[in-house]
N, C-alpha and C positions, 0 to 999 in steps of 0.2 A: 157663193163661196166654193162651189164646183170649180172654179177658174185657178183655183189656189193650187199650186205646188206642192201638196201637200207631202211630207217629209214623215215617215216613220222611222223610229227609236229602236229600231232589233235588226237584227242579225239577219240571214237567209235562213240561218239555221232554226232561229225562234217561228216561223211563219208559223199559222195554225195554232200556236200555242196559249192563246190569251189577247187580254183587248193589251193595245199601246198607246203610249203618248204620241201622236203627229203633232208634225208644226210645220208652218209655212210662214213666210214672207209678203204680206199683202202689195198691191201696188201703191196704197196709199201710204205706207211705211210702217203699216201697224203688225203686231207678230199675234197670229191666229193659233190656238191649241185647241185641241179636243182628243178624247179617247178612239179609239179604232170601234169601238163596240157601242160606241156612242154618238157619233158625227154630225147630229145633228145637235149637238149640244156644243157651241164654241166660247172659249175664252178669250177675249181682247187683250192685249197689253200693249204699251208704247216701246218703241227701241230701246228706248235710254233703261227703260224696268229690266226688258230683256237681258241687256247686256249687264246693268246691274247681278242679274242673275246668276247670267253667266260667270261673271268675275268669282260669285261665292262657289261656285261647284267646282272652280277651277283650283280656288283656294281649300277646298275640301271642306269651308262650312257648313256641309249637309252630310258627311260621311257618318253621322250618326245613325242617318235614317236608309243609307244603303244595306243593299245584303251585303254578308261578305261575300258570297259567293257570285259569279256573273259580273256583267261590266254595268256601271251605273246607266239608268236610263235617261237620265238629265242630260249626261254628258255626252250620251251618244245623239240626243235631239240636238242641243247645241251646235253637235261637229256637220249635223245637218243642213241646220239653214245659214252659218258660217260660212261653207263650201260654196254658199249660190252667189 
């Protein structure tokens, strides 16, 4: 999993501040997460759950569980592995 692209969820400005969400795009089609302060610990999911995902954080189904303040961190991993 060294191989992976992996994609962190913050800013320039957040570095140093706390563990993050990464995520990567596997070769075999699957989407890899794990914590920045934790790496060896990864989560599996299939595209179709991913994009599932995505669709609700787009639709704001999770803005309960955001701060108000700062930019959500879901939606900035999304804008990540979306980009590749």
């Amino acid at each position: 999993m060294t191989q992976l692209d992996w994609q962190r969820a913050s800013t320039d400005e957040d570095e140093g501040a706390g563990a993050y969400l990464e995520v990567a795009a596997g070769p075999d089609g699957q989407i890899y997460m794990r914590e920045s302060n934790d790496p060896e610990t990864v989560v599996v999911t299939t595209q179709a759950k991913w994009d599932a995902f995505l669709k609700g954080v787009k639709a704001g189904e999770f803005d309960d569980f955001a701060e108000e303040a700062g930019e959500d961190v879901a939606e900035s991993a999304a804008e990540a592995v979306t980009e590749e």
